[in-house]
C-alpha positions as CSV (number, residue, x, y, z in Angstrom):
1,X,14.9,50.3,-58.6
2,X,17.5,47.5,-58.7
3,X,19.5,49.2,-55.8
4,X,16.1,49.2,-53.5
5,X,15.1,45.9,-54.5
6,X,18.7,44.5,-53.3
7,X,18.5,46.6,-49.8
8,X,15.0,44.8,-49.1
9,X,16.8,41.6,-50.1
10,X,19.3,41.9,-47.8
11,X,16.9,43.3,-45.1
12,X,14.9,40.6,-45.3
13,X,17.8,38.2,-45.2
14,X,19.4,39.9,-42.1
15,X,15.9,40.4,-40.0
16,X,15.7,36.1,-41.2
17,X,19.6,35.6,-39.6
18,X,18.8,38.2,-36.5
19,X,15.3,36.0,-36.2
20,X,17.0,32.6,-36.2
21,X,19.8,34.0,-33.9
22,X,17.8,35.2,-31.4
23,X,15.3,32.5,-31.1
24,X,18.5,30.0,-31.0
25,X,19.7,32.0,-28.6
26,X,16.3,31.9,-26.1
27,X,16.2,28.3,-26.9
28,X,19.7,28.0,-25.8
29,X,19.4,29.6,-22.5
30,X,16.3,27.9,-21.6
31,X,18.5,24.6,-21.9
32,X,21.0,25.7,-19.8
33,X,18.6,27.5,-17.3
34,X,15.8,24.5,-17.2
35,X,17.3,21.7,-19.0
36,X,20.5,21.3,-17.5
37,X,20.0,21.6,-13.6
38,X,16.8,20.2,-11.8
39,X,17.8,20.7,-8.0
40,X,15.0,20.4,-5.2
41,X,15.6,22.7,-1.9
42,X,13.7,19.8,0.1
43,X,15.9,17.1,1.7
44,X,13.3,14.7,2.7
45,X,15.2,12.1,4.7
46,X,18.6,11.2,5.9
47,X,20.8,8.4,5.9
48,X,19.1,7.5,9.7
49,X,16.3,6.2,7.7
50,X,17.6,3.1,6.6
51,X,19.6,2.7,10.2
52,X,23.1,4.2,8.7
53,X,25.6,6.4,11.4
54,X,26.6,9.6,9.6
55,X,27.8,13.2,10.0
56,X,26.0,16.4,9.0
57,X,28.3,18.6,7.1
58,X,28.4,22.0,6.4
59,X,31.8,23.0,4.3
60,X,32.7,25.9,2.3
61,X,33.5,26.4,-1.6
62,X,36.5,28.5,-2.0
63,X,34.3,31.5,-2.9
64,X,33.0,31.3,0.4
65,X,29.1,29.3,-0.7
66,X,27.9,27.1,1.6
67,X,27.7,23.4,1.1
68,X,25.9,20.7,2.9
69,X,26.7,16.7,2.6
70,X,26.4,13.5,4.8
71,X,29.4,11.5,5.9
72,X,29.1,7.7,6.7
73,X,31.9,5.9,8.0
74,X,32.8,2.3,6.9
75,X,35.0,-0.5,7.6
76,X,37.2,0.1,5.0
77,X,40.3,2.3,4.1
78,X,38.6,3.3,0.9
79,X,36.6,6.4,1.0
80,X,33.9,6.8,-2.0
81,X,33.5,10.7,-3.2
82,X,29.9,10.5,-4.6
83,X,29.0,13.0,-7.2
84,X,25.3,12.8,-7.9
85,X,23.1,13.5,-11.1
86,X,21.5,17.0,-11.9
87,X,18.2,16.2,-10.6
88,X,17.2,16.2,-7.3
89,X,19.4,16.2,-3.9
90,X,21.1,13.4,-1.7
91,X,18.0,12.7,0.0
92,X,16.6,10.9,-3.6
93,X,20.0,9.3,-3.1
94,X,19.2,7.1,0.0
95,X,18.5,3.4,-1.0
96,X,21.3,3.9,-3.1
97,X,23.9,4.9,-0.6
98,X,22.8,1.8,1.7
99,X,23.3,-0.8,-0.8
100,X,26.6,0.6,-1.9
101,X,28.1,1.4,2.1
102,X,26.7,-2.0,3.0
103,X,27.9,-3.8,0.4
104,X,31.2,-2.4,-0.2
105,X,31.8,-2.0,3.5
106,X,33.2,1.9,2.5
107,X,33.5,5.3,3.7
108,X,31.0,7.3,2.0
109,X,30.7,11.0,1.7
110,X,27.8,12.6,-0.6
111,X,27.1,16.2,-0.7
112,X,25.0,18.7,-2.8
113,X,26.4,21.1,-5.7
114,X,25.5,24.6,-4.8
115,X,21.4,25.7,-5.4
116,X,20.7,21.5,-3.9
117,X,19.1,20.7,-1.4
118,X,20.6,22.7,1.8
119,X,23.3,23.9,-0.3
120,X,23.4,28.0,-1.0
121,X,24.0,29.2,-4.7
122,X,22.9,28.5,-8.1
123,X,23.9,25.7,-10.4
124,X,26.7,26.1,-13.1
125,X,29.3,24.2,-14.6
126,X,32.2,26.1,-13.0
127,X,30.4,26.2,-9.4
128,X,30.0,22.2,-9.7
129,X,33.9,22.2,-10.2
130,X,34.3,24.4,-7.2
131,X,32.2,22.5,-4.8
132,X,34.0,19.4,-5.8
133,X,37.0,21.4,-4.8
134,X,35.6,21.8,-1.7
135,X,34.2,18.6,-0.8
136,X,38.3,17.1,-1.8
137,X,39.4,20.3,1.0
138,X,36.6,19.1,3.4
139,X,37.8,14.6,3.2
140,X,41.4,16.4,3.1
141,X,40.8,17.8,6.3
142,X,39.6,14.2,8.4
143,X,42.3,12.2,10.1
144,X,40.3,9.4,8.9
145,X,40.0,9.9,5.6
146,X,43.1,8.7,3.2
147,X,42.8,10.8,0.4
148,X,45.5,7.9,-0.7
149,X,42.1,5.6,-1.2
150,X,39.8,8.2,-2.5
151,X,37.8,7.0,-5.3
152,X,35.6,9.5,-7.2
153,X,31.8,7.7,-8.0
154,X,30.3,10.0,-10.7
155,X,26.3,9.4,-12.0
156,X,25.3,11.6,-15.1
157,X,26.4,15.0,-15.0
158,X,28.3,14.0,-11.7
159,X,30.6,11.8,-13.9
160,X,31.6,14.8,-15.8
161,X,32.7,16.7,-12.2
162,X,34.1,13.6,-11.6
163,X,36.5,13.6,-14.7
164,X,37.4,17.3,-14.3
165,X,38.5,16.1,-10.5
166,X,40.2,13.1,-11.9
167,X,42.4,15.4,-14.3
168,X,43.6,17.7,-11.5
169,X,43.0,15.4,-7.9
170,X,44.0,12.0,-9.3
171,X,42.1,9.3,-7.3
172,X,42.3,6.0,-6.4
173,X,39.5,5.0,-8.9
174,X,37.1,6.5,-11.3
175,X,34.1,5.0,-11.4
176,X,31.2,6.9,-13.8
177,X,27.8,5.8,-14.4
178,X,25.3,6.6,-16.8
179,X,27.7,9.4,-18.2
180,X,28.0,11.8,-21.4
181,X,30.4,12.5,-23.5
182,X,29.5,16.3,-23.5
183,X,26.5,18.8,-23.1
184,X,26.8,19.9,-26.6
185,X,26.9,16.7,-27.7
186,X,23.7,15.4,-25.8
187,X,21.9,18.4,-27.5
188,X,22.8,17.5,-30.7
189,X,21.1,14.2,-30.2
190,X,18.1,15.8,-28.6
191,X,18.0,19.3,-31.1
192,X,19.0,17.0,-34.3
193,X,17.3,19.2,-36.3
194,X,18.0,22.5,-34.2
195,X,21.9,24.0,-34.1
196,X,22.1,25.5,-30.6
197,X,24.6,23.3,-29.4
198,X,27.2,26.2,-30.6
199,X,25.8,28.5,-28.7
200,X,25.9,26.5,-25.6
201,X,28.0,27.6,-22.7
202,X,28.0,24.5,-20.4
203,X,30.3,21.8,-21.4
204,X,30.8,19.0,-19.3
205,X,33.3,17.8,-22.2
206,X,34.5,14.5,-20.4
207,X,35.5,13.1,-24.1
208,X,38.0,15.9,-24.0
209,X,39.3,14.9,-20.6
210,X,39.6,11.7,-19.3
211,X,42.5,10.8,-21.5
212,X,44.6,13.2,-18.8
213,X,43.0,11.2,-16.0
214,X,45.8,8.8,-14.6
215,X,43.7,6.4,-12.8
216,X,42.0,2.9,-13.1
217,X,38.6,3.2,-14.6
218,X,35.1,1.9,-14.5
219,X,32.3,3.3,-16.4
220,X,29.1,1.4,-16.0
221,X,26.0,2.1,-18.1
222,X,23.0,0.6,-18.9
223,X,21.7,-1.1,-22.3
224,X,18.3,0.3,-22.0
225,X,18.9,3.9,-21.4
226,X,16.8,6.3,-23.1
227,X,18.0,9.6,-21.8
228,X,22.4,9.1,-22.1
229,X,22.8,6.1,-25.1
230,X,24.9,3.8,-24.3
231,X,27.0,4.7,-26.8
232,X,27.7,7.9,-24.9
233,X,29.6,5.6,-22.4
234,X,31.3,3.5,-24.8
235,X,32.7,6.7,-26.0
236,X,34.2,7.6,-23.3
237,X,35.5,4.1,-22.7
238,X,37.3,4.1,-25.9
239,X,38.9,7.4,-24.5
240,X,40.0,6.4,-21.1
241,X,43.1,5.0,-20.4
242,X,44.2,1.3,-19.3
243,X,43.9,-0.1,-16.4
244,X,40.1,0.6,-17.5
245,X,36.7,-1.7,-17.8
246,X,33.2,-1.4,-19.4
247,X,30.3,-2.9,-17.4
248,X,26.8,-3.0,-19.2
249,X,23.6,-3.2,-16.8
250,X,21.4,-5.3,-19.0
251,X,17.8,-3.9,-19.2
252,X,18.6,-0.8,-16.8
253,X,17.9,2.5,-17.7
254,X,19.3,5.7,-17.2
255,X,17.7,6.1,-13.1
256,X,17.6,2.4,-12.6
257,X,21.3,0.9,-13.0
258,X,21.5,-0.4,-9.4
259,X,17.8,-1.4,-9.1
260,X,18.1,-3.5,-12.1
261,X,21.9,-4.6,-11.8
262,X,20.5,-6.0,-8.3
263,X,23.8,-8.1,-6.9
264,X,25.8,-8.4,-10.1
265,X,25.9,-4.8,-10.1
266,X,27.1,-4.5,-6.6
267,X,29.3,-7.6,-6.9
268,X,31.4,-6.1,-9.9
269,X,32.0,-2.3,-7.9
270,X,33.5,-5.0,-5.2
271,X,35.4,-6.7,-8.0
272,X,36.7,-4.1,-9.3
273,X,38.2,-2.5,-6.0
274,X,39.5,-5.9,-5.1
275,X,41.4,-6.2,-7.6
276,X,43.1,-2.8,-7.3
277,X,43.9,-3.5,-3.2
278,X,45.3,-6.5,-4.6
């Protein structure tokens, strides 16, 4: 009897372990299949809208997906590599990309991760990394482009593509916004009370990384953000090498950093790339 009574103990403990697993497990790949990656098909506009010149560009990842992106020439040497957020596509990017070219007077080329807007594919962490591969091969390939003065503007989970391009393509500048340290360690603030981040596949560990990135750094974030803490980006600020500064958006939140930082946000991008032509 005592035998039986310890097989339906340890029955019940293994269906409990098999229950907790396999529900962890759903949960886990409903992050990384709807939390993760909120792309739109729809590009709703272009950068004629607000009067801009630009280039429609179709390039190719190395596994042979098809990427779309906008080129807009400036007036200076500098070209900016904009890797956007996970939401979206580079239409939602428009009144953005205006102040920035018009203020900073730069080359600007913004494209879409595969499964974005007019870009083929589905989302993933490794297909981000190749279509930022592919977007360096593409600026590579323009007489006009110095890849010299090629600085990488990352927002949000594009800061984390940013990084892993930083490690391997040093640029001219990093500049992240609104970033994370990691994706397991956003769930952990978001699932305090719910392990999956072990079981999570997607990364995005920019804590790990951008000690190996040899290149001046700016990470702005805002004060008010609700979705990435601002201590995420003090994080990686404490991480990052020298030459490197911290710029706080006072009152912005985590999709309103350039609305809110109005001029003094623009001002300091300008600043800080000054300083480094200098």
């Amino acid at each position: 009897m005592k035998f039986k009574y310890e097989i339906l103990i340890y029955s019940v403990l293994a269906i409990g372990l098999i229950a907790v697993v396999s529900v962890a497990a759903v949960r886990t790949w409903m992050i990384e299949s709807y939390f993760i990656y909120f792309p739109e098909r729809d590009v709703q506009a272009d950068p004629s809208r607000f009067g801009l010149a630009y280039e429609e560009v179709t390039f190719f990842a190395r596994d042979g997906v098809e990427l779309h992106g906008w080129f807009v020439p400036g007036r200076s040497s500098l070209t900016l590599l904009w890797f956007h957020g996970n939401a979206g596509n580079i239409s939602h990017r428009l009144n953005n990309l205006r102040l920035l070219h018009n203020e900073l007077e730069v080359n600007v080329f913004i494209f879409d991760y595969r499964g974005y807007g007019r870009s083929q594919g589905e989302p993933s962490e490794q297909g981000t990394y190749l279509d930022a591969e592919a977007a360096l091969d593409y600026l590579g390939s323009r007489k006009d482009v110095s890849l010299e003065h090629l600085a990488y503007f990352g927002r949000s989970l594009g800061a984390a593509v940013a990084v892993e391009m930083g490690i391997h393509y040093p640029p001219y500048a990093l500049i992240l916004e609104s970033a994370y340290t990691s994706v397991p360690n956003m769930a952990r603030r978001v699932y305090p009370f719910f392990p999956i981040w072990p079981f999570l596949q997607t990364q995005y560990n920019s804590l790990a990384k951008i000690s190996k990135v040899n290149a001046p750094v700016l990470i702005l974030h805002g004060n008010e953000d609700d979705i990435v803490p601002i201590e995420e980006g003090e994080q990686l600020f404490d991480a990052a090498k020298d030459p490197k500064q911290f710029y706080i958006i006072h009152g912005a939140e985590h999709n309103n950093t350039y609305q809110v930082g109005g001029q003094a946000y623009l001002d300091n991008l300008r600043l800080f790339l000054d300083r480094l032509e200098k």
